[in-house]
C-alpha positions as CSV (number, residue, x, y, z in Angstrom):
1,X,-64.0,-102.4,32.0
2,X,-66.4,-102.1,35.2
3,X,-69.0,-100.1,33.0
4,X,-68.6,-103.0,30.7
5,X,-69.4,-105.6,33.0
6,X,-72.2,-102.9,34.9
7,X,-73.8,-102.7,31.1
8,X,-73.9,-106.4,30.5
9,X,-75.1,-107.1,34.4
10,X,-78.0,-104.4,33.8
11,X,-78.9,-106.8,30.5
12,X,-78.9,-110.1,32.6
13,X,-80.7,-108.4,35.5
14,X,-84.1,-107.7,32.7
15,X,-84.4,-111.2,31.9
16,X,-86.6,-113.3,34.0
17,X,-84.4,-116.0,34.2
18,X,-86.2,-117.9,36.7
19,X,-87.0,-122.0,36.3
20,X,-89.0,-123.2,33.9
21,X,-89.1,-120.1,32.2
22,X,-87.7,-121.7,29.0
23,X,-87.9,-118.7,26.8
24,X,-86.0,-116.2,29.5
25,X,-83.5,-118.9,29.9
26,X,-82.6,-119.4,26.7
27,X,-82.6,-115.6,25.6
28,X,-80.2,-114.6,28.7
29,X,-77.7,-117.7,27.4
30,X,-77.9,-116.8,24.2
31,X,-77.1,-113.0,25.4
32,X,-74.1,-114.1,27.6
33,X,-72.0,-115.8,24.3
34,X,-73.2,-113.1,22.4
35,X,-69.7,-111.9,24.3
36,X,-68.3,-114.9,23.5
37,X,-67.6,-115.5,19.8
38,X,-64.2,-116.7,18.6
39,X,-64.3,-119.4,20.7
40,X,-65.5,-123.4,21.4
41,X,-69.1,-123.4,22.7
42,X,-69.9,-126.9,23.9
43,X,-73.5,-127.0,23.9
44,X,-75.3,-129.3,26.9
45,X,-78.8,-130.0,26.9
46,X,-80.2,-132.7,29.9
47,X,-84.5,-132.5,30.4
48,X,-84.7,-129.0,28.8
49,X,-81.9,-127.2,30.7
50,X,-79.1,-125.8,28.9
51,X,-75.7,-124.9,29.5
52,X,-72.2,-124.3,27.5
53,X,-68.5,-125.1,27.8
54,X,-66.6,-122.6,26.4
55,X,-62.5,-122.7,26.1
56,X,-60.2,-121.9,23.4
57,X,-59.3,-124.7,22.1
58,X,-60.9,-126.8,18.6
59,X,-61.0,-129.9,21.0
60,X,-62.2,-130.1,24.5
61,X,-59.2,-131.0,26.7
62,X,-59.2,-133.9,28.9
63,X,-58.8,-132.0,31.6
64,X,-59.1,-128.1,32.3
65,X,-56.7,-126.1,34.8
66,X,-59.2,-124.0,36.0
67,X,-62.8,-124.0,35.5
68,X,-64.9,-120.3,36.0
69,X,-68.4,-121.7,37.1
70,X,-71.3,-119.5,36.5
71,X,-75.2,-119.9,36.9
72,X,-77.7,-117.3,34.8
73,X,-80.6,-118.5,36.6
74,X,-82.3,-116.6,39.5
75,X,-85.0,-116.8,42.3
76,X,-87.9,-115.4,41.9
77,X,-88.5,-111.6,42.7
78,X,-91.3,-109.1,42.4
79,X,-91.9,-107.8,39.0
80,X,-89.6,-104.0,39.8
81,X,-87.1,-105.8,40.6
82,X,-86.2,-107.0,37.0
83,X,-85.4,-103.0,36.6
84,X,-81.9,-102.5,37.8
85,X,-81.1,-99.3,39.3
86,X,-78.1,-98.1,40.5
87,X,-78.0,-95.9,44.0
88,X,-74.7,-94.7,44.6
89,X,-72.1,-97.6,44.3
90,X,-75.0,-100.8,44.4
91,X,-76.9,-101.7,41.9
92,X,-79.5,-103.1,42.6
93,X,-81.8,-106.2,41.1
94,X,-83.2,-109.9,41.1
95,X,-79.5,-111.7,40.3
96,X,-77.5,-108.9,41.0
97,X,-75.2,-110.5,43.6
98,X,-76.5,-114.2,43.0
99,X,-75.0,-114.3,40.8
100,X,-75.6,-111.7,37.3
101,X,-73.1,-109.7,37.8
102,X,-70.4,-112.4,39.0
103,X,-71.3,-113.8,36.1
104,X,-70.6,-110.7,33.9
105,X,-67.5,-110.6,35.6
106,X,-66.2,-114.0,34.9
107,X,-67.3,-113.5,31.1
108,X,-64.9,-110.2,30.7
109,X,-62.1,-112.2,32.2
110,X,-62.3,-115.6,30.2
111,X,-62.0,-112.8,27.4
112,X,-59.2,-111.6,28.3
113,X,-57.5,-114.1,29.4
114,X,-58.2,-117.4,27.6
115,X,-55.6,-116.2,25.0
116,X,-52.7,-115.6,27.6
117,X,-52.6,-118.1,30.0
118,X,-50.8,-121.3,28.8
119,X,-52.9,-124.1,30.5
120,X,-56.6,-124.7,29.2
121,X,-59.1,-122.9,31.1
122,X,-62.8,-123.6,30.3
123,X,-66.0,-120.7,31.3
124,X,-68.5,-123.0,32.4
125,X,-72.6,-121.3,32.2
126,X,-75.4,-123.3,33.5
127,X,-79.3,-122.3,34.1
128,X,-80.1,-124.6,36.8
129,X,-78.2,-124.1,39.5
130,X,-81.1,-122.7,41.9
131,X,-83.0,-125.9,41.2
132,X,-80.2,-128.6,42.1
133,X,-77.8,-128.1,38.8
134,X,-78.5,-131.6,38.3
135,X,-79.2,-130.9,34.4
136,X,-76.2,-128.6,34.1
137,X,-73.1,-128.8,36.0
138,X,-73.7,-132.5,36.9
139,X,-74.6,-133.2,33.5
140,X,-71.0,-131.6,32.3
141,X,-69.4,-133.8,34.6
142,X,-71.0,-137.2,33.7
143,X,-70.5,-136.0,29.7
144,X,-66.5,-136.1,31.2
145,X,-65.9,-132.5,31.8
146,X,-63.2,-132.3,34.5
147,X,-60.6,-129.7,36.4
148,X,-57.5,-129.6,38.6
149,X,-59.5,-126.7,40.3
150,X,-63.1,-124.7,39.9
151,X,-64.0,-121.5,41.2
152,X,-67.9,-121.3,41.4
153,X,-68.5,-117.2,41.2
154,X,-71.1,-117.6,44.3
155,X,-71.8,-114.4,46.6
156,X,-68.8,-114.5,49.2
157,X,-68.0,-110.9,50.1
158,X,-64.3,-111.7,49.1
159,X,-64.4,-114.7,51.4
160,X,-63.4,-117.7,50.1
161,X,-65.9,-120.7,50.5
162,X,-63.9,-124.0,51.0
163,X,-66.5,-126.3,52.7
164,X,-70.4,-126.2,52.4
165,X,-72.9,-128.0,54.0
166,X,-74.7,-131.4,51.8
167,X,-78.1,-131.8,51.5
168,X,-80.3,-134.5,52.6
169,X,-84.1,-134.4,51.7
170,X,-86.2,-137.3,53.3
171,X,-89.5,-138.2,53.6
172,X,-90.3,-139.8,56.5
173,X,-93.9,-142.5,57.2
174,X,-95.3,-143.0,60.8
175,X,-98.0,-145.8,60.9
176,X,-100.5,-146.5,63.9
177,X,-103.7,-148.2,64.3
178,X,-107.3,-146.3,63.1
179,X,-110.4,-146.3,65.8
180,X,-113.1,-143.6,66.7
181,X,-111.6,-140.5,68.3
182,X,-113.7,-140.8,71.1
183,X,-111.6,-143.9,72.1
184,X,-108.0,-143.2,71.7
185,X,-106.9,-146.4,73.9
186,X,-108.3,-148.3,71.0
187,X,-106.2,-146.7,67.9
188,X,-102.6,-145.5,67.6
189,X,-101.9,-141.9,66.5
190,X,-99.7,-141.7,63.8
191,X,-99.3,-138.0,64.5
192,X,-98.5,-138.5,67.8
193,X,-95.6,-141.1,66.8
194,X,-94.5,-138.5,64.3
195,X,-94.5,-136.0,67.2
196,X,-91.8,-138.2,69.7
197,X,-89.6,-138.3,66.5
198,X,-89.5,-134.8,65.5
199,X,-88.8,-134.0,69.7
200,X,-85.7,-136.5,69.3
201,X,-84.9,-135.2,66.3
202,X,-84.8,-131.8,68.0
203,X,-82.8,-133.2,70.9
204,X,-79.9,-134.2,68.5
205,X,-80.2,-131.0,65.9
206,X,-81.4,-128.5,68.1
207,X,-82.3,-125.0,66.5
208,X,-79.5,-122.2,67.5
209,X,-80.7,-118.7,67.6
210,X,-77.5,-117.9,66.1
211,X,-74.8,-119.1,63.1
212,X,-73.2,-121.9,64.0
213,X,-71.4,-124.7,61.9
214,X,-73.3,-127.7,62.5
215,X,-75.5,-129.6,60.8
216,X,-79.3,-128.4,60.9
217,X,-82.7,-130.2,59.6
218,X,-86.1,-128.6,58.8
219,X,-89.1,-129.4,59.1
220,X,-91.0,-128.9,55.6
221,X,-94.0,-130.3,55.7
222,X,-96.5,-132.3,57.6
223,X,-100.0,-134.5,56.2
224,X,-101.9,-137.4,57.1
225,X,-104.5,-139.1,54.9
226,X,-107.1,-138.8,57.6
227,X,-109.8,-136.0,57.5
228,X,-112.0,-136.7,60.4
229,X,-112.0,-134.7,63.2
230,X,-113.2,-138.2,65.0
231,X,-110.9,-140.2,63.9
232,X,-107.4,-141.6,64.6
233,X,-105.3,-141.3,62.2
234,X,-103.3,-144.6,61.4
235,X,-100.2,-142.6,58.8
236,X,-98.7,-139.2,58.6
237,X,-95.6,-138.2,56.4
238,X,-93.4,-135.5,56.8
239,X,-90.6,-133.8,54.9
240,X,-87.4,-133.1,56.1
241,X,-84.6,-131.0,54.4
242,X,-81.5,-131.4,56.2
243,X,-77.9,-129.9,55.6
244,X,-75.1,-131.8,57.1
245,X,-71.4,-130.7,57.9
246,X,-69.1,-132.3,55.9
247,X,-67.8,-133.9,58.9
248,X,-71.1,-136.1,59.1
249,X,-71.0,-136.9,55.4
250,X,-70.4,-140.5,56.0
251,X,-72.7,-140.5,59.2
252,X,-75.8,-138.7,58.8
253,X,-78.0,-141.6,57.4
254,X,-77.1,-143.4,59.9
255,X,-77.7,-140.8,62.8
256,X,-81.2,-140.0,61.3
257,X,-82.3,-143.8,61.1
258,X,-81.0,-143.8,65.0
259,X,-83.5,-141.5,66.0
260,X,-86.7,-144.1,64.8
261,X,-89.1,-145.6,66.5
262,X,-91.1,-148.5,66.0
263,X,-93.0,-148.7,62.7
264,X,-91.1,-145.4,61.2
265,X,-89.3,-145.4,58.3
266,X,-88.1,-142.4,55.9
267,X,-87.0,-142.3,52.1
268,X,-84.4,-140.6,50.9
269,X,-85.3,-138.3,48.2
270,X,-82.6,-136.3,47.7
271,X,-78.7,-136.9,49.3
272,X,-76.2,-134.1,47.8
273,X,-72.6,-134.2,48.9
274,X,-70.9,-131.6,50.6
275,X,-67.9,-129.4,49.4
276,X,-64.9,-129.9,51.6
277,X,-61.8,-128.0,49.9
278,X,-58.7,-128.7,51.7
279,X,-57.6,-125.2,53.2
280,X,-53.9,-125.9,52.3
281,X,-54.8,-126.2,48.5
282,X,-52.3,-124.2,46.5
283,X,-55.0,-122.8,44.6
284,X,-57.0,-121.4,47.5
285,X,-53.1,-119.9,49.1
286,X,-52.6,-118.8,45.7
287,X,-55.7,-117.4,45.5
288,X,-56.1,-115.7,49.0
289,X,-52.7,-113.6,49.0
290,X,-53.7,-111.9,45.4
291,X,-57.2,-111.4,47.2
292,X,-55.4,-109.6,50.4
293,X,-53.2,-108.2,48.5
294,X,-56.2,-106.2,45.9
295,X,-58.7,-105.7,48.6
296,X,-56.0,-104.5,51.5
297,X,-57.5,-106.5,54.1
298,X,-57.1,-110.1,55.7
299,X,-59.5,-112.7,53.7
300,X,-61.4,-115.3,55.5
301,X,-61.8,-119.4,54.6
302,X,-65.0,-120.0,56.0
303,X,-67.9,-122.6,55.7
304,X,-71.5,-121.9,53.9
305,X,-74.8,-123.2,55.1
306,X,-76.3,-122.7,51.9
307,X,-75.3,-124.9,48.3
308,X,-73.7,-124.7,45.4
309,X,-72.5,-126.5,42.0
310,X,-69.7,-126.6,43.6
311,X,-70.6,-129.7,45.2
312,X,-71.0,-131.5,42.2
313,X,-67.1,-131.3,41.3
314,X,-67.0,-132.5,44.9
315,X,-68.4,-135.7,44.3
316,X,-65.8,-136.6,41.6
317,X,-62.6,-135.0,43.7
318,X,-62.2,-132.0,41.6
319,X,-61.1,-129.7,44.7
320,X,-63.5,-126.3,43.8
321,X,-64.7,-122.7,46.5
322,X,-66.7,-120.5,45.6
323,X,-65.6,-116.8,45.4
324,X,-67.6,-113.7,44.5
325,X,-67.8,-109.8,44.9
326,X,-69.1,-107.8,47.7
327,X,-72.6,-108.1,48.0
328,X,-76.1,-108.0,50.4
329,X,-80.1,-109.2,50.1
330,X,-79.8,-112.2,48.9
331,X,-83.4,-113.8,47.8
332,X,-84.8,-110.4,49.1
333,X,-86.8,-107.7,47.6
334,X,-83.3,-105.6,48.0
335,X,-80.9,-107.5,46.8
336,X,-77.8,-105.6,45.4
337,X,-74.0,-105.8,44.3
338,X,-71.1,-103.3,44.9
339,X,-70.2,-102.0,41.8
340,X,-66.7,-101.1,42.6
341,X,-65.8,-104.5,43.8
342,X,-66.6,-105.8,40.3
343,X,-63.7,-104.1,39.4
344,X,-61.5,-105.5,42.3
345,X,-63.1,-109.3,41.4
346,X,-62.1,-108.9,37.7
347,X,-58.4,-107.9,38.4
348,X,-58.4,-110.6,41.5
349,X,-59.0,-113.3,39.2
350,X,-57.0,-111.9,36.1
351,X,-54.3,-112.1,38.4
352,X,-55.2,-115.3,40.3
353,X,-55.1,-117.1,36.3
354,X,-51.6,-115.3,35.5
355,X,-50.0,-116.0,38.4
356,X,-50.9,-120.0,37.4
357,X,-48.2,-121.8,35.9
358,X,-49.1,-124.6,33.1
């Protein structure tokens, strides 16, 4: 089976699957149930991004078991890197670990085990996910797709991901008062007011030289309309992208619009929920002794700073983690996956579905 899965991972890894590549999404989708005939394929299609629900049954049920979440869409690498190569035990490629091979992975076992287990489980495959999933997994869910539990096949070294951080994008507007810049009494800066709010802003969200769970905000971007060099300028803008524990879920709009001063205001563009998975969820116990027990060594529940579609099941209290292979490189020019612990996921998660009861 793991030169199976290696095969069809080597396949994904040589399609540019990257946004907006409409032609490289569809052929890599189109590959992926090319392994999947003899069974329902749902077909999704939300502002040109597509993605499939596929289960055993002629009628979708009302509610899946499990869901096995999957994204075929990568972030952009140099041109080699759509060559996998395999050095010793990784293999090596754009996708590889986020998440091709997972993906391969979770294809073999739906396979194999849609047949045997005696609850409905549903293979879910989307090609947004690095752009917000919005069109894909979100869609699903507001079409009616729903779970008792979801495993998102997300890069976690064996670890399994019960809480990630929500995302809040803003744009925030500073306005002050135009003169000559030879007379800055006369004007207001809006730079400068922009400046006092990014120092309080810093204050409450300071930036740790090291991991720690908390919630974090960067600073994106920065403009005013004003070109003169003599000249105040009366508006700037900036962009903020912050990720917020799920702690502050309820509380970070409100701890953002604290920090204001006069005559600043933001918008929100974006607000993402996060992924808080109760830790005591049978699923995840269920889940984490099979994982020990494969592997041979203690499994963590951690946190990730990062996103995932995860979130979107979130928002609608389907509890979901995310849970992947051993992997390293993520968004690099060196990303890579262990090729051995393919095998170990694959068996981890055959178990993991046979161990369920209906």
């Amino acid at each position: 089976m793991i030169q199976t899965i290696t095969s069809l991972t080597k396949k994904f890894i040589s399609i540019k699957s990257i946004a907006n590549n409409t032609k490289e999404l569809d052929k890599i989708l189109d590959l992926a149930l090319s392994y999947l005939k003899g069974y329902t394929i749902e077909r999704f299609e939300c502002n040109g991004a597509k993605s499939v629900l596929i289960y055993k049954a002629k009628k979708r049920p009302k509610k899946f078991k499990i869901i096995l979440n999957g994204h075929l869409d990568v972030v952009p690498g140099k041109e080699d890197q759509y060559v996998p190569k395999i050095k010793g035990n990784r293999l090596y490629g754009v996708g590889s670990m986020d998440m091709k091979a997972n993906v391969a992975c979770l294809i073999m076992v739906f396979k194999e085990m849609a047949s045997k287990v005696s609850y409905p489980l549903g293979l879910q495959l989307v090609t947004d996910e690095e752009i917000g999933g919005n069109n894909g997994t979100k869609y699903q869910i507001k079409k009616g797709v729903k779970a008792e539990f979801v495993i998102t096949g997300e890069p976690t070294n064996f670890d399994i991901v019960h809480k990630a951080k929500g995302v809040l994008q803003l744009k925030v507007f500073t306005k002050g008062k135009t003169a000559h810049g030879a007379y800055p009494w006369r004007g207001e800066n809006a730079i400068w007011k922009m400046n006092e709010f990014f120092n309080a802003l810093k204050k409450k969200y300071p930036i740790s030289s090291d991991e720690i769970w908390r919630t974090t905000v960067n600073v994106s971007r920065i403009e005013t309309e004003n070109q003169a060099f003599n000249k105040i300028p009366d508006s700037c803008v900036s962009q903020l992208d912050v990720r917020f524990i799920p702690e502050e879920m309820n509380t970070i709009k409100k701890s953002l619009r604290q920090l204001l001063l006069k005559k600043t205001t933001f918008n929100v563009i974006a607000h993402e929920p996060a992924l808080l998975t109760d830790k005591n969820n049978e699923f995840i116990k269920l889940l984490k002794k099979i994982t020990q027990h494969t592997v041979g060594k203690t499994i963590q529940l951690r946190g990730a700073h990062g996103s995932s579609d995860a979130r979107h099941f979130a928002h609608v209290n389907c509890p979901g983690i995310e849970f992947g292979p051993i992997g390293d490189g993520i968004g690099s020019d060196y990303e890579w996956i262990d090729i051995p612990s393919l095998g170990e996921y694959y068996q981890i998660l055959k178990k993991f579905l046979f161990a369920i009861k209906r």
